[in-house]
C-alpha positions in Angstrom: -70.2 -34.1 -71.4 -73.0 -32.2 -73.3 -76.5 -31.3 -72.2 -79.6 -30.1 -74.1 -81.6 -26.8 -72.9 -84.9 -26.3 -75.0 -85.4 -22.1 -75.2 -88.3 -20.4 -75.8 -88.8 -20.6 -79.1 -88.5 -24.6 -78.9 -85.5 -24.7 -80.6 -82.8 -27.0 -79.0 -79.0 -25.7 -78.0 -76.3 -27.7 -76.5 -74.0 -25.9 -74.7 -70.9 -27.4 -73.6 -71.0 -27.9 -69.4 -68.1 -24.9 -68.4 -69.8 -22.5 -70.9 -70.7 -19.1 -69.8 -71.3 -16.2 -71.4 -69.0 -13.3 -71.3 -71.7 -10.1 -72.2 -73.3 -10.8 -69.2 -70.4 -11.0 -66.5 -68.1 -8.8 -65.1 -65.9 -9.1 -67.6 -67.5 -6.4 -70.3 -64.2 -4.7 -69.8 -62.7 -5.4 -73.2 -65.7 -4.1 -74.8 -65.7 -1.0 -73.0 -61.9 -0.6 -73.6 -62.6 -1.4 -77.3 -64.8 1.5 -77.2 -62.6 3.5 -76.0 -60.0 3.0 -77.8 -62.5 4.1 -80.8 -63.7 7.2 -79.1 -59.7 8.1 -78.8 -59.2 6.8 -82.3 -61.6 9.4 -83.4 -60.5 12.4 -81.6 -57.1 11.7 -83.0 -59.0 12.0 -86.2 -60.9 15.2 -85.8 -58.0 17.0 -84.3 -55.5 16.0 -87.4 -58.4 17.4 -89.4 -58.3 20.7 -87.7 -55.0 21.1 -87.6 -54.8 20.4 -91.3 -58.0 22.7 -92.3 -55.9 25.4 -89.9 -52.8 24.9 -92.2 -54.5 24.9 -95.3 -56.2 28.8 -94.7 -52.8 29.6 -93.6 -51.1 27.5 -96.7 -53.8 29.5 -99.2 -53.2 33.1 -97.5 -49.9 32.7 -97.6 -49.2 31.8 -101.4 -52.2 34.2 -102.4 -49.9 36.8 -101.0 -46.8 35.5 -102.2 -48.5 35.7 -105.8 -50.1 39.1 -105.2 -46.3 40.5 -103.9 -44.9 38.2 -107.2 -47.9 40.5 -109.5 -46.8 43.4 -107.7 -43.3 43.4 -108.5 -43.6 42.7 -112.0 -44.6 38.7 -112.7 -47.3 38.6 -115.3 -48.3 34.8 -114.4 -49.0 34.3 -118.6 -48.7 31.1 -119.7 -47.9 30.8 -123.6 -49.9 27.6 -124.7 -53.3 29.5 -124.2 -51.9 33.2 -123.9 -54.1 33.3 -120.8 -52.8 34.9 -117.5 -53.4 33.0 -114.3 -55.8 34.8 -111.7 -55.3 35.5 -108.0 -58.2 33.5 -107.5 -56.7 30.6 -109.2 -53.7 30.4 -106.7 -56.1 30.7 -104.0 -58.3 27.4 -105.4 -55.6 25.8 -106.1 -53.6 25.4 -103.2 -56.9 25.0 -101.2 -58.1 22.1 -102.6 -54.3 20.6 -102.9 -53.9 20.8 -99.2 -57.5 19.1 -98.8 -55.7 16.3 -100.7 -52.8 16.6 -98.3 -55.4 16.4 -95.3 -57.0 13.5 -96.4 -53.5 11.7 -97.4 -52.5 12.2 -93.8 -56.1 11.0 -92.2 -55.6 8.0 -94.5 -51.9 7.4 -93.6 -53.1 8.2 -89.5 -55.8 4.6 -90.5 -53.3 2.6 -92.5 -49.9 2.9 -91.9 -47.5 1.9 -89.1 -45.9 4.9 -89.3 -47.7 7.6 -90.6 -45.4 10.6 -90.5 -42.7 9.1 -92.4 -44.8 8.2 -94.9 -46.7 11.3 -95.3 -43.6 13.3 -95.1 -42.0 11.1 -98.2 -45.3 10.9 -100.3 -45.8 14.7 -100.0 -42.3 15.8 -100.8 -42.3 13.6 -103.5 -45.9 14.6 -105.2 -44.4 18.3 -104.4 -40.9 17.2 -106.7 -43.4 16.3 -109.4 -45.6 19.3 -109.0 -42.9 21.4 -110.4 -42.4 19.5 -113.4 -45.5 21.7 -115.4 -44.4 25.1 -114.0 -40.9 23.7 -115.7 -42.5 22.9 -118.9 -44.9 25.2 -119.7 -43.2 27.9 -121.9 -43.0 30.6 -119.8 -40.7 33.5 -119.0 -38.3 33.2 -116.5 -39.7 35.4 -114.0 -43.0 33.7 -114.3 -41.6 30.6 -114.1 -39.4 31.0 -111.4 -42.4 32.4 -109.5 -45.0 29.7 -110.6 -41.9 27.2 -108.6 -42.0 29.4 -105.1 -45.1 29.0 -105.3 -45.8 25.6 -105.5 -43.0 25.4 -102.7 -45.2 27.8 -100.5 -47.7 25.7 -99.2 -45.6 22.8 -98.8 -43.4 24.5 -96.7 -46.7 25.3 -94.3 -48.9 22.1 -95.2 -46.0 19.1 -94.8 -43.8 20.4 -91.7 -47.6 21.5 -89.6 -49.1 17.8 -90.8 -46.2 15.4 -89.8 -45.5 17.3 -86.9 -49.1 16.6 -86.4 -48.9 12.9 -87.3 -45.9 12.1 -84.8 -48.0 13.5 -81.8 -50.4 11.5 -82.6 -49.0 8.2 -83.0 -46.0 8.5 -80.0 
């Protein structure tokens, strides 16, 4: 059974005889649970980015050192192809903006994926396996070499373990 209401604006709706409206009942519950579950949703998203921007000033101190102790002891960081040598400074970009890519791999796998810290942990160790491959190929000596490899493993070791770690928290 249908009936016809005319509304203001002289317009006519049928509405079906058991119809009610659910915004304006007591049963706003969902809505407020739905925000919520945003609100919660967010702060999971803020506090994996402060743990990760934490772990990336730790990650960049950390292999700036190991590369000023690496200098110290004798490393001379020159790559052949352009005879130039690589700057402190250049460790310290580097791995900073790397782990902001790590961060924002792991905010991205946090939204999209079942299970984030699996993932993140095999994407990361896997872009870190093929990270290596130019220290490997570039023509230097050994020592700088060898060196150019810790220190690609440096911030890995501080960036993957502190953000899955992170991620399982999060998601349990």
């Amino acid at each position: 059974m249908q009936s016809t209401i005319t509304c203001q604006s002289a317009h006519a709706v049928r509405r079906l005889p058991n119809w009610r409206n659910d915004m304006n009942g007591m049963s706003d519950t969902g809505v407020v649970a739905g925000a919520s579950a945003q609100a919660g949703h967010a702060h999971r998203f803020r506090k994996l980015a402060g743990t990760g921007f934490i772990a990336a000033v730790a990650a960049t101190l950390a292999t700036t050192l190991a590369a000023a102790l690496a200098r110290a002891v004798g490393v001379d960081f020159e790559v052949p192809d352009g005879g130039e040598t690589i700057p402190l400074s250049g460790f310290t970009v580097v791995t900073g903006f790397f782990s902001v890519v790590g961060i924002v791999i792991a905010l991205a796998l946090l939204r999209w994926s079942a299970r984030p810290a699996e993932r993140f942990v095999w994407t990361t160790v896997s872009l870190t396996a093929i990270s290596l491959v130019p220290a490997l190929l570039s023509g230097a000596n050994t020592a700088t070499t060898v060196a150019l490899l810790g220190l690609h493993l440096v911030p890995a070791a501080v960036m993957i373990p502190t953000l899955a770690r992170s991620l399982r928290t999060r998601t349990d």
